[in-house]
Backbone of each chain as nested JSON, in Angstrom:
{
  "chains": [
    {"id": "A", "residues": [
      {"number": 1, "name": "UNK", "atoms": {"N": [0.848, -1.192, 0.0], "CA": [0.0, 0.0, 0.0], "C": [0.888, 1.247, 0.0]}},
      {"number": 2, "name": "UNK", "atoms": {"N": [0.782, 2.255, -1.271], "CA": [1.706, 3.09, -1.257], "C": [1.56, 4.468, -0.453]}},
      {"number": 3, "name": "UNK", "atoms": {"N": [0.104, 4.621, -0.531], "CA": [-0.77, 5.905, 0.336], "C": [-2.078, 5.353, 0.478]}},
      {"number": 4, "name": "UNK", "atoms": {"N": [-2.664, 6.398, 1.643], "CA": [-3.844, 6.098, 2.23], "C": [-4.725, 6.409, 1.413]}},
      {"number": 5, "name": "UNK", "atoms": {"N": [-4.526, 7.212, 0.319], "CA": [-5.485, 7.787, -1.166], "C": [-5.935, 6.906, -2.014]}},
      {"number": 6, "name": "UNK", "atoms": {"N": [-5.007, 5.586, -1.994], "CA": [-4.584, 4.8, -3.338], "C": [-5.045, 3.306, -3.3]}},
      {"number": 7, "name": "UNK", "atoms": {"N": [-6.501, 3.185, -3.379], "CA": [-6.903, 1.884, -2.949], "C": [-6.697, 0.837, -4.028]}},
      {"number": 8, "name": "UNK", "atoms": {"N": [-6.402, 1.476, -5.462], "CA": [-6.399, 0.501, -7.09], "C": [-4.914, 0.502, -7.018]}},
      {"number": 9, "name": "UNK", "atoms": {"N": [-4.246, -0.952, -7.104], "CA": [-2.526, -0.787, -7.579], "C": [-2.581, -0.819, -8.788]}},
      {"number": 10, "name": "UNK", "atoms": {"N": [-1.297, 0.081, -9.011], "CA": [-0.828, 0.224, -10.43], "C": [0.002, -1.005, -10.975]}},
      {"number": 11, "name": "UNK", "atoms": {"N": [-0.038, -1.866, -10.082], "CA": [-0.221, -3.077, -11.27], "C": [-1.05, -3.509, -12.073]}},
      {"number": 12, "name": "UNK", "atoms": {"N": [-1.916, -3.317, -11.835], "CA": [-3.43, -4.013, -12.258], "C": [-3.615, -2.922, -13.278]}},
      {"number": 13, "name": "UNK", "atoms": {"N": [-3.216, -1.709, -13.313], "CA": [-3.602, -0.802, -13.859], "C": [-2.661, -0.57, -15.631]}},
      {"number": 14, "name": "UNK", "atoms": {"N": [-1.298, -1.217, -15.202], "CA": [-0.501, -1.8, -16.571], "C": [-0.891, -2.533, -16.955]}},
      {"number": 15, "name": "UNK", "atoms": {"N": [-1.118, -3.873, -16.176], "CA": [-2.032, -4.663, -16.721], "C": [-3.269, -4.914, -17.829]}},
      {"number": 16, "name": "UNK", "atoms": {"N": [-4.087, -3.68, -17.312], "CA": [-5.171, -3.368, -17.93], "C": [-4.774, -3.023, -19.192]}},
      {"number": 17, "name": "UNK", "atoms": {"N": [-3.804, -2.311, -19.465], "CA": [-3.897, -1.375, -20.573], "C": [-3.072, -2.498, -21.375]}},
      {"number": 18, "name": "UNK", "atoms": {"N": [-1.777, -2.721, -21.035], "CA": [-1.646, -4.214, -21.617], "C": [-2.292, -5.145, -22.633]}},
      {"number": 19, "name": "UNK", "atoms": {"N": [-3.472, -5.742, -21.373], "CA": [-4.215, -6.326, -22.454], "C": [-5.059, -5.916, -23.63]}},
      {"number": 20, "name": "UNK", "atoms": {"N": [-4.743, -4.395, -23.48], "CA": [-6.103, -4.008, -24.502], "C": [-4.951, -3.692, -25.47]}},
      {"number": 21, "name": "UNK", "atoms": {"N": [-3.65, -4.186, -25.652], "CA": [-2.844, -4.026, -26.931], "C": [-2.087, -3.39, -26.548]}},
      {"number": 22, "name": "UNK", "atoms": {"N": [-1.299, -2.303, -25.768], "CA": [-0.511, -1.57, -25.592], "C": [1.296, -2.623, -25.727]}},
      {"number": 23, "name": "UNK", "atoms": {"N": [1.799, -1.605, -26.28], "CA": [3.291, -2.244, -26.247], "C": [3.946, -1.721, -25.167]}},
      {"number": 24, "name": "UNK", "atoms": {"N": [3.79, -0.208, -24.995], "CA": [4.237, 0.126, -24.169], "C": [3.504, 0.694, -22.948]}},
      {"number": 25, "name": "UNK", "atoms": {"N": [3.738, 1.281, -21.939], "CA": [2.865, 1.682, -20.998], "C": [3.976, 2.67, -20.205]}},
      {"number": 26, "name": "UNK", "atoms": {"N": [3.855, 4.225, -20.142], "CA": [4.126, 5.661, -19.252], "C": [3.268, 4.884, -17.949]}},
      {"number": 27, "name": "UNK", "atoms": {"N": [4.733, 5.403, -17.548], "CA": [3.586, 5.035, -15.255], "C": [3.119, 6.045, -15.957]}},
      {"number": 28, "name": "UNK", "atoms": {"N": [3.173, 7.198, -16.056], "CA": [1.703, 8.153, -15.876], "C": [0.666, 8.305, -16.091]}},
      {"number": 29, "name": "UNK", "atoms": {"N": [0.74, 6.764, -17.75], "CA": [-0.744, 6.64, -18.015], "C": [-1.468, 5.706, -16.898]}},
      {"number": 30, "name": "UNK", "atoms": {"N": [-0.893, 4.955, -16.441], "CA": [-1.063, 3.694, -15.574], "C": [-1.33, 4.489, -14.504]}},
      {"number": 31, "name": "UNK", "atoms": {"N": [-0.459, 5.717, -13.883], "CA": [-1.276, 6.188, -12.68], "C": [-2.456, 7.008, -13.338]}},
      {"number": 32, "name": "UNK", "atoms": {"N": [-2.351, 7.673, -14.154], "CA": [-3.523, 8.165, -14.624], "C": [-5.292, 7.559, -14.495]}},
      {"number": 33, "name": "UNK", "atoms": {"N": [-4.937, 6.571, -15.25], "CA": [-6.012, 5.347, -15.071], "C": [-6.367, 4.96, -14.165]}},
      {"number": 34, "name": "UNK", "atoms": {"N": [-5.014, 5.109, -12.659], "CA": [-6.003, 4.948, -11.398], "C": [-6.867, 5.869, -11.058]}},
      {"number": 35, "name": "UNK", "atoms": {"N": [-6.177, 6.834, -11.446], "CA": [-6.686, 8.31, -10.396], "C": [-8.404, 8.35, -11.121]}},
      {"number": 36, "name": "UNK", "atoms": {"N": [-8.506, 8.128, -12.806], "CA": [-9.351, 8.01, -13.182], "C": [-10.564, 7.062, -12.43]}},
      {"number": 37, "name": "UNK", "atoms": {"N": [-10.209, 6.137, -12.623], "CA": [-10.766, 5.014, -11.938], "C": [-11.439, 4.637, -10.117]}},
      {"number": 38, "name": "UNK", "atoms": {"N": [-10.447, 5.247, -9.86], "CA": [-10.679, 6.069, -8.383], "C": [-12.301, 7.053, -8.12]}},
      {"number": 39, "name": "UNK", "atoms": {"N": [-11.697, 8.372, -9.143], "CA": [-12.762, 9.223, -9.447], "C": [-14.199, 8.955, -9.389]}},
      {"number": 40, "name": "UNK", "atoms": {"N": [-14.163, 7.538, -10.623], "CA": [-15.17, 7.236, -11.129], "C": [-15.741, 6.358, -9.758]}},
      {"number": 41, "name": "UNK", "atoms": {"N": [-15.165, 5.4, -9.142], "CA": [-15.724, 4.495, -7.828], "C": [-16.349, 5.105, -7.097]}},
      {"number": 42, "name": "UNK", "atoms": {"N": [-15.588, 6.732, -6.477], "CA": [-16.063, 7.137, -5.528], "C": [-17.482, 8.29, -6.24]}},
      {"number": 43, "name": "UNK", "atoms": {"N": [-17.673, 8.378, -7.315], "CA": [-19.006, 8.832, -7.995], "C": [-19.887, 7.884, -7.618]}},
      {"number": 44, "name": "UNK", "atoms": {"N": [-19.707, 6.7, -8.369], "CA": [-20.819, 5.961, -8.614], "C": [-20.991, 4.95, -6.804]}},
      {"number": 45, "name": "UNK", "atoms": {"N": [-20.124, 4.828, -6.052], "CA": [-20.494, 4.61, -4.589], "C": [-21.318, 5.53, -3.908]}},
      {"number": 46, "name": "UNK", "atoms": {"N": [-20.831, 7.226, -4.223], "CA": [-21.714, 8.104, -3.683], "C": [-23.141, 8.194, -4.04]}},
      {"number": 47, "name": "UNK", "atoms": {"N": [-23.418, 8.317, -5.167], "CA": [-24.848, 8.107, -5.849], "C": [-25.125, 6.723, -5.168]}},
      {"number": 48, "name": "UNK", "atoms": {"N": [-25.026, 5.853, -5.357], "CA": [-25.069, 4.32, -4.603], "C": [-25.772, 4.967, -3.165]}},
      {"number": 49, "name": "UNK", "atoms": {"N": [-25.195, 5.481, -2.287], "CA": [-25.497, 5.998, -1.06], "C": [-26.37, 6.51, -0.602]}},
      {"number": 50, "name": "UNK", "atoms": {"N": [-27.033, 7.332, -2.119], "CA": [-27.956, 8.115, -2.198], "C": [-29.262, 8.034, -2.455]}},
      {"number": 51, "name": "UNK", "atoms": {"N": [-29.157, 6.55, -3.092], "CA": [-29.999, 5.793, -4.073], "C": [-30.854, 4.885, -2.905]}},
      {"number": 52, "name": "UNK", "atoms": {"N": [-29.856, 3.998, -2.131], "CA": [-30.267, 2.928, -1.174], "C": [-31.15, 4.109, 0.229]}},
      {"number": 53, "name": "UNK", "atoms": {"N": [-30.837, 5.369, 0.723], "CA": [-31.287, 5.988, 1.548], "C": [-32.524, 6.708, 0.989]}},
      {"number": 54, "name": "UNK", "atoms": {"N": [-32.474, 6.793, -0.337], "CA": [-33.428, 7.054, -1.134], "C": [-34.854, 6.259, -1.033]}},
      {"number": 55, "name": "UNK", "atoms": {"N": [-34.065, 4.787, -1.241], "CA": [-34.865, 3.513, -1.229], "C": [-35.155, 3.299, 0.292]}},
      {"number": 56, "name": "UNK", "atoms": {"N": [-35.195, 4.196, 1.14], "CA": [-35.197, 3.763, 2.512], "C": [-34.461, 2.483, 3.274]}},
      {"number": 57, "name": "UNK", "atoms": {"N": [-33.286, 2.641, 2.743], "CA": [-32.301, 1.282, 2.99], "C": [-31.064, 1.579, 4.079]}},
      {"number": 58, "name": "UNK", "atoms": {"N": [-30.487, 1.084, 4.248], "CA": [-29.009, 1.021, 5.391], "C": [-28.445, 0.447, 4.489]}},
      {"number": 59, "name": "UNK", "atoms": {"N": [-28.489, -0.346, 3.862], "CA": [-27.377, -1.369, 2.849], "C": [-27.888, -0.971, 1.877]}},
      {"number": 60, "name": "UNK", "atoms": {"N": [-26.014, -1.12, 1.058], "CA": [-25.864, -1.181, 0.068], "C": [-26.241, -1.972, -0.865]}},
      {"number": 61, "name": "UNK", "atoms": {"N": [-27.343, -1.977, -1.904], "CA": [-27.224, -3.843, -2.549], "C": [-27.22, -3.271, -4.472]}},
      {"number": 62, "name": "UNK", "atoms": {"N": [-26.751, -4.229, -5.152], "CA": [-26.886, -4.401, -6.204], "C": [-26.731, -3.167, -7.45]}},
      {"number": 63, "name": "UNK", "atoms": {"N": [-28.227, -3.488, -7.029], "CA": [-29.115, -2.212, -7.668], "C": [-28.641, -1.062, -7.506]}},
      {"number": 64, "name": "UNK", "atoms": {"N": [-28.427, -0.529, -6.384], "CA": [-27.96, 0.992, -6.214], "C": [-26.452, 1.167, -7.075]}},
      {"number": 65, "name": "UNK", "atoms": {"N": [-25.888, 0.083, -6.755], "CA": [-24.587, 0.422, -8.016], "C": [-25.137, 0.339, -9.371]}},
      {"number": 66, "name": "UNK", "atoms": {"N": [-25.833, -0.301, -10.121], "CA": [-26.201, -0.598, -11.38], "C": [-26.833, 0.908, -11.808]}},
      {"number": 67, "name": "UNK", "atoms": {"N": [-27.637, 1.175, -10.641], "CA": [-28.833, 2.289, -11.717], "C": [-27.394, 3.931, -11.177]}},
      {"number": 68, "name": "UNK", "atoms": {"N": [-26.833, 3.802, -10.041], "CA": [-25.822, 4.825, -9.563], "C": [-24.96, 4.545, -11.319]}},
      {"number": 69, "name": "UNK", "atoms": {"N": [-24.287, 3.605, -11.35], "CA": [-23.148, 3.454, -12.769], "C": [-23.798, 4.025, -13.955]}},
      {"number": 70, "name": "UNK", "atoms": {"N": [-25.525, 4.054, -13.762], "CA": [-25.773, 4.397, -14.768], "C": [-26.186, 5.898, -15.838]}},
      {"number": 71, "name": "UNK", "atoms": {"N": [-26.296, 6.561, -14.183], "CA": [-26.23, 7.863, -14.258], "C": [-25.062, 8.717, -14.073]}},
      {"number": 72, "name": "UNK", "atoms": {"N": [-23.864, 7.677, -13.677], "CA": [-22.826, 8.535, -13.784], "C": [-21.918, 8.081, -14.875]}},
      {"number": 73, "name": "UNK", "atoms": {"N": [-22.443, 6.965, -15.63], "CA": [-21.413, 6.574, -16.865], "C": [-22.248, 7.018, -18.477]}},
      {"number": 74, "name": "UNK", "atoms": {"N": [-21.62, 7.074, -19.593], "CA": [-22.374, 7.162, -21.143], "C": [-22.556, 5.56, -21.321]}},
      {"number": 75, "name": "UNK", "atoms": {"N": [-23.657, 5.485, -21.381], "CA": [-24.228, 3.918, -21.665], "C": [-24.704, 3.91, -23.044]}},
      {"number": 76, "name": "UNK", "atoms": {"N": [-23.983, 3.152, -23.728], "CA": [-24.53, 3.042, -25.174], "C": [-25.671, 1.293, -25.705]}},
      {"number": 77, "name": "UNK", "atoms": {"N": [-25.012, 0.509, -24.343], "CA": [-25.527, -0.64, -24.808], "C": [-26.763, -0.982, -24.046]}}
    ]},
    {"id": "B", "residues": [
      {"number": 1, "name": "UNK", "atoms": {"N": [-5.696, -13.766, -5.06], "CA": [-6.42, -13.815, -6.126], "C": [-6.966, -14.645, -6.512]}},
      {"number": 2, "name": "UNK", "atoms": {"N": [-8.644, -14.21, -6.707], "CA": [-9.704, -15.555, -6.874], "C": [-9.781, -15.743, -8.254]}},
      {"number": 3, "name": "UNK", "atoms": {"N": [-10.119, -15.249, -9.232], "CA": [-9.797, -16.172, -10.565], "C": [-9.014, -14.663, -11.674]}},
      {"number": 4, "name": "UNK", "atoms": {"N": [-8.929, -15.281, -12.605], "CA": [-7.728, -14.718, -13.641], "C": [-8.683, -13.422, -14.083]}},
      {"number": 5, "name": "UNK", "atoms": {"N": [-9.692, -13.631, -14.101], "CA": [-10.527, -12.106, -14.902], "C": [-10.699, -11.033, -14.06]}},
      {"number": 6, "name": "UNK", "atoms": {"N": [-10.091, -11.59, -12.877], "CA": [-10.448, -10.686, -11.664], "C": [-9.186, -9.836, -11.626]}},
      {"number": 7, "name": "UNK", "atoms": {"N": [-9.451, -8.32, -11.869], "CA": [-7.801, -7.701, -12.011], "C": [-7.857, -6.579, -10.064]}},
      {"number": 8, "name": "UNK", "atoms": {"N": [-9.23, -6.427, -10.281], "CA": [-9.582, -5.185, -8.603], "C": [-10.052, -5.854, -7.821]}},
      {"number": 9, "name": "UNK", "atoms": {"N": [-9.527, -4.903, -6.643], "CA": [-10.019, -6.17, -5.495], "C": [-11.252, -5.842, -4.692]}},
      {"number": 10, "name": "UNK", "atoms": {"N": [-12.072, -7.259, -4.334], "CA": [-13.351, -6.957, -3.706], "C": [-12.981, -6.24, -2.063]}},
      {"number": 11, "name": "UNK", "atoms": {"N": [-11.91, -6.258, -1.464], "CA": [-11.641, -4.954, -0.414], "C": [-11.625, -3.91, -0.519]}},
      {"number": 12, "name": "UNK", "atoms": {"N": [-11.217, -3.831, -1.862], "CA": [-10.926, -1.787, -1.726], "C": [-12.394, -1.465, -2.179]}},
      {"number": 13, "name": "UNK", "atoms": {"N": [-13.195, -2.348, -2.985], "CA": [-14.687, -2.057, -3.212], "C": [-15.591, -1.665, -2.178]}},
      {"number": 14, "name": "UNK", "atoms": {"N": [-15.382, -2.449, -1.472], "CA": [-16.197, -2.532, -0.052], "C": [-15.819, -1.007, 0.441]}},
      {"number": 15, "name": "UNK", "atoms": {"N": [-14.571, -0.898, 0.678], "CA": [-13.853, 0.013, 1.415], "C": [-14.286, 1.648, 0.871]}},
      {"number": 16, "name": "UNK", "atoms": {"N": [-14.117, 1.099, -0.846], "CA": [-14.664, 2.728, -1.432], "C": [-16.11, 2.946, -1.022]}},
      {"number": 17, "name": "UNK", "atoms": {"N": [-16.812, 2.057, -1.185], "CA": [-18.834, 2.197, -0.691], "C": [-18.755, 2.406, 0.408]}},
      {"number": 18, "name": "UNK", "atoms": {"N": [-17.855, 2.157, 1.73], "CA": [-18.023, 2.531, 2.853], "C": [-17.528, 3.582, 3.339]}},
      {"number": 19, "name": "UNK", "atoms": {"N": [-16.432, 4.123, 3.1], "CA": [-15.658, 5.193, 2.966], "C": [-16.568, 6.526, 2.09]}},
      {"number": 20, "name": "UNK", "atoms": {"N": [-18.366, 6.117, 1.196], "CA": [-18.823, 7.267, 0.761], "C": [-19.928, 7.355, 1.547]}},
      {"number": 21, "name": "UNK", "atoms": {"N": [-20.27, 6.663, 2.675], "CA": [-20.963, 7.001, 3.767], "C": [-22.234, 5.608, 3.759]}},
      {"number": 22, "name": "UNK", "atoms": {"N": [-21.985, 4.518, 3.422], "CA": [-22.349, 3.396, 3.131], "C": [-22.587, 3.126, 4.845]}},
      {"number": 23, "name": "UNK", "atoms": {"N": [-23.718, 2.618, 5.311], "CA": [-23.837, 1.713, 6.843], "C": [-23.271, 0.157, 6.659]}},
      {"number": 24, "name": "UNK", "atoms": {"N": [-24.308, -0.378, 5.528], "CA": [-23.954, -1.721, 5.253], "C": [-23.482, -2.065, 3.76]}},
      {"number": 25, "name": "UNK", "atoms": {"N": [-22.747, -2.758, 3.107], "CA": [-22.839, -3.058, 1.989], "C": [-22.715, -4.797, 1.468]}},
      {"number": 26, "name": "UNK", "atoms": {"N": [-23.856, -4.788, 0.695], "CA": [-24.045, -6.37, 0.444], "C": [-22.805, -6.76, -0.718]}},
      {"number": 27, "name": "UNK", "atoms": {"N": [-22.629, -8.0, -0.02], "CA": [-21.01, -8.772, -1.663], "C": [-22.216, -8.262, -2.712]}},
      {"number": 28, "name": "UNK", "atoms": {"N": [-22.949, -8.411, -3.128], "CA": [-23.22, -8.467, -4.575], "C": [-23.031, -6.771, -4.988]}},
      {"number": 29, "name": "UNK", "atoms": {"N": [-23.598, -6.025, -4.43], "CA": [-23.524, -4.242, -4.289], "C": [-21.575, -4.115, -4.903]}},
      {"number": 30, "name": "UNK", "atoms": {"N": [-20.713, -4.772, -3.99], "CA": [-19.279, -4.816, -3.776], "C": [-18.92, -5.628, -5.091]}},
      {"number": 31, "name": "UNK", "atoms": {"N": [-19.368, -6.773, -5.441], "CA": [-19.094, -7.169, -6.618], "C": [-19.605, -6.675, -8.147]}},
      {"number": 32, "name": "UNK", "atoms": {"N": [-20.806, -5.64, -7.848], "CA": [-21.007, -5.109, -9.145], "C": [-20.35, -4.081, -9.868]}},
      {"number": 33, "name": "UNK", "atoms": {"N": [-19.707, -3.607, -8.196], "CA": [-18.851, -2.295, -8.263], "C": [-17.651, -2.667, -9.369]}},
      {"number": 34, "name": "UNK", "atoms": {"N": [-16.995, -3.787, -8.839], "CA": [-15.812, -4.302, -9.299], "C": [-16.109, -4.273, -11.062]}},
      {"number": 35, "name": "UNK", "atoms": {"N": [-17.308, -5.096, -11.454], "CA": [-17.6, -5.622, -12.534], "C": [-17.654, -4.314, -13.373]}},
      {"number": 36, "name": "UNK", "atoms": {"N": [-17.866, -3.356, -12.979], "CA": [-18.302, -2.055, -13.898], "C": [-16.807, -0.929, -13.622]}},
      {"number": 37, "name": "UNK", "atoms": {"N": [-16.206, -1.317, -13.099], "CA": [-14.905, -1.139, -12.869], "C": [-14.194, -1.394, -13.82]}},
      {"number": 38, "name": "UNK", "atoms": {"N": [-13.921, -2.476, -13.483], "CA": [-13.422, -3.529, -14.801], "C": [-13.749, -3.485, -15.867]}},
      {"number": 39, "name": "UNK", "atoms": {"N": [-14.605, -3.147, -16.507], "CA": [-15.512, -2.873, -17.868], "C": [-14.956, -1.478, -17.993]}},
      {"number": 40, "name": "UNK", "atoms": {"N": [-14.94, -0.552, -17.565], "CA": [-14.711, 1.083, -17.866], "C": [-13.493, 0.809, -18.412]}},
      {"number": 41, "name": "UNK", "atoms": {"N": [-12.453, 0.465, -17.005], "CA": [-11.416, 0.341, -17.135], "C": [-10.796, -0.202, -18.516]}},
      {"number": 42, "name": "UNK", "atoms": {"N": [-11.133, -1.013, -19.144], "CA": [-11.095, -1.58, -20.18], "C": [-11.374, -1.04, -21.669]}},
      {"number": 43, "name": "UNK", "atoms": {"N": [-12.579, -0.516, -21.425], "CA": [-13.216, 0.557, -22.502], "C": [-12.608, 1.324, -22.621]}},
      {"number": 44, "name": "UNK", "atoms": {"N": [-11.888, 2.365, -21.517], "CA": [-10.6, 3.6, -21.09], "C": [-9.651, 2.858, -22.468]}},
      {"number": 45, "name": "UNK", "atoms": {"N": [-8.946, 1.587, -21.825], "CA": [-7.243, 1.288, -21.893], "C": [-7.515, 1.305, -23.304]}},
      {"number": 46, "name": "UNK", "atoms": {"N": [-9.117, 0.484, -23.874], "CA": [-8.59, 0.116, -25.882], "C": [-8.581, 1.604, -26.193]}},
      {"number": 47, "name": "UNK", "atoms": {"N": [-9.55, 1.883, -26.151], "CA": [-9.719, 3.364, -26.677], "C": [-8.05, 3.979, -26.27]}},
      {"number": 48, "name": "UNK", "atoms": {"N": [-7.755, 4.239, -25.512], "CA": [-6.463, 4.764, -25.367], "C": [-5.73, 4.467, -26.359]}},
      {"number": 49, "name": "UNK", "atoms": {"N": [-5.207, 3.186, -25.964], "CA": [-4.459, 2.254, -27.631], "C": [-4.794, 3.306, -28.512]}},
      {"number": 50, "name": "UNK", "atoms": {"N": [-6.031, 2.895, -29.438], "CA": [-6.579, 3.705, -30.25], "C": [-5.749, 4.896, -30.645]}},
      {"number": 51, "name": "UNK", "atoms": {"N": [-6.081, 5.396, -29.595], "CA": [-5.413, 7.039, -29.853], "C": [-3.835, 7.047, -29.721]}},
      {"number": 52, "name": "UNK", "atoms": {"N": [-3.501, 6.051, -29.393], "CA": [-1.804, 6.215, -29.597], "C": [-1.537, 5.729, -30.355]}},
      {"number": 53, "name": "UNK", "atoms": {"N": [-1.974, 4.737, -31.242], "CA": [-1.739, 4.387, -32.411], "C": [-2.127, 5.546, -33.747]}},
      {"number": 54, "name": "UNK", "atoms": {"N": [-3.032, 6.471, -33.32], "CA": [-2.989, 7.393, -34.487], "C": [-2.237, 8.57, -34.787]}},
      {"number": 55, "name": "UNK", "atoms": {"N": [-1.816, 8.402, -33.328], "CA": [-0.749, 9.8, -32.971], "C": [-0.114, 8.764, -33.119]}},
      {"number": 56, "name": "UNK", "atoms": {"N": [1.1, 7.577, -33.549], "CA": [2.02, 7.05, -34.274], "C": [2.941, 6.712, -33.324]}},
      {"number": 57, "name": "UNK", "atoms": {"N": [2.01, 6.674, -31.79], "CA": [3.006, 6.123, -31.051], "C": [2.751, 5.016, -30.448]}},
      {"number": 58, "name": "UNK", "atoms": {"N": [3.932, 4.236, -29.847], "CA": [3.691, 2.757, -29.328], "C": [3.642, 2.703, -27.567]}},
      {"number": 59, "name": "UNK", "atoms": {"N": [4.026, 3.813, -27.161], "CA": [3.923, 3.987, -25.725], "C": [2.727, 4.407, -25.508]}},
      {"number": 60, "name": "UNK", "atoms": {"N": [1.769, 4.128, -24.872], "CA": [0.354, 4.751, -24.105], "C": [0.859, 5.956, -23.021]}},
      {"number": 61, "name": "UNK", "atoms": {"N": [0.617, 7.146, -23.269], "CA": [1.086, 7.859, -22.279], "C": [-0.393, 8.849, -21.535]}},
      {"number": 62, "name": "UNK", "atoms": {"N": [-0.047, 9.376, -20.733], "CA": [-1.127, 9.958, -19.76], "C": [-2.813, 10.59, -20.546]}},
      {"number": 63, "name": "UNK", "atoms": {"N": [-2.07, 11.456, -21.715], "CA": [-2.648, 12.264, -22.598], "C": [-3.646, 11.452, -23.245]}},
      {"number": 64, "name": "UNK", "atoms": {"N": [-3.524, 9.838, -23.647], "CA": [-3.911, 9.301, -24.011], "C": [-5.338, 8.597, -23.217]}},
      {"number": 65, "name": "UNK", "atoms": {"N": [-5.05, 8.298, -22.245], "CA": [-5.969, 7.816, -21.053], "C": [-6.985, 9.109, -20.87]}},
      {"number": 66, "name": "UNK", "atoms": {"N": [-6.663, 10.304, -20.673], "CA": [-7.058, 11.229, -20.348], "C": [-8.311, 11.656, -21.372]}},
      {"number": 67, "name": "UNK", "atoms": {"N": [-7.929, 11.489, -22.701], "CA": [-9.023, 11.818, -23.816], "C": [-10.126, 10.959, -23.794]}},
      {"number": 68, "name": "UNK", "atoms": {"N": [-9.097, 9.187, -23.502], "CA": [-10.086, 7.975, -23.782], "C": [-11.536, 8.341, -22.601]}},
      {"number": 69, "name": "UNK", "atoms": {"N": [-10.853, 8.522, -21.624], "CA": [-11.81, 8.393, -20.282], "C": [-13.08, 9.374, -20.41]}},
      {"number": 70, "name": "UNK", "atoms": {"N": [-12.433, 10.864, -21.5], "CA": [-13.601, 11.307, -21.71], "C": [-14.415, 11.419, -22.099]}},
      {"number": 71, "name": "UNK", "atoms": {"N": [-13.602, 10.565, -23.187], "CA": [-14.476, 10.05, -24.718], "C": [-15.679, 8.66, -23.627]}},
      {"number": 72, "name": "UNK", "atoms": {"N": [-15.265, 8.098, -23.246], "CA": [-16.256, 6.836, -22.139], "C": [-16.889, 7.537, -21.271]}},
      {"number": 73, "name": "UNK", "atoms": {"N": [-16.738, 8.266, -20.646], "CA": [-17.417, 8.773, -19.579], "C": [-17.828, 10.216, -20.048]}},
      {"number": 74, "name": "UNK", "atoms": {"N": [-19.023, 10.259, -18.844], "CA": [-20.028, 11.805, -18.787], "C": [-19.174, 12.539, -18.131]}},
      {"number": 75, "name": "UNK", "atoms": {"N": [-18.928, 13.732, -18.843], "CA": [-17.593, 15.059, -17.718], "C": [-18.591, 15.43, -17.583]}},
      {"number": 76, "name": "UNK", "atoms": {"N": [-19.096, 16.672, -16.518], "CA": [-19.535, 17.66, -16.477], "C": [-18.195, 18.622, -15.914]}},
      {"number": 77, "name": "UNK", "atoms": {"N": [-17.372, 18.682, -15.35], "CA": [-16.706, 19.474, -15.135], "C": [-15.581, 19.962, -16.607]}}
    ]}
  ]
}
């Protein structure tokens, strides 16, 4: 664990890009992609939060991430 | 690590939903997180490729991630 900020390792994060064809990989895109990725979790958890208290809930379930991802991502499919 | 498709981990999931003011959060809530994670993430890295291959380069660098993510995702800022 490199910081208390940094819950995605940037292994996983070369990784990623890796498989989608990359030859090469900048740490900066690789940290980039966390910080991105990060961003995006703590969006779509917050809406999540908002959604289930919405729903008159204490827990988190399912649903609140699905319809939360869906208002905070471009969904084409 | 529980199987090979699995690149994020179901702790820091948990950890991000609870850490956005979450009481309880159900595995499936924690595992959908991951799943749509993983999917962005992915959508990000080709698209990236993409764009470094047209700018004629073989390294993925920051600039690259940065366009992809916006090109995938809703900015408002």
């Amino acid at each position: 664990m490199s910081n208390s900020n940094t819950e995605l390792g940037l292994a996983t994060m070369y990784r990623v890009i890796k498989k989608s064809g990359a030859e090469r990989v900048s740490d900066e895109a690789a940290n980039e992609l966390r910080k991105i990725l990060e961003e995006i979790s703590i969006r779509i958890a917050k809406q999540a939060v908002d959604l289930s208290n919405h729903a008159g809930r204490k827990t988190i379930k399912s649903d609140d991430i699905r319809l939360a991802a869906k208002n905070v991502l471009k969904h084409d499919q």
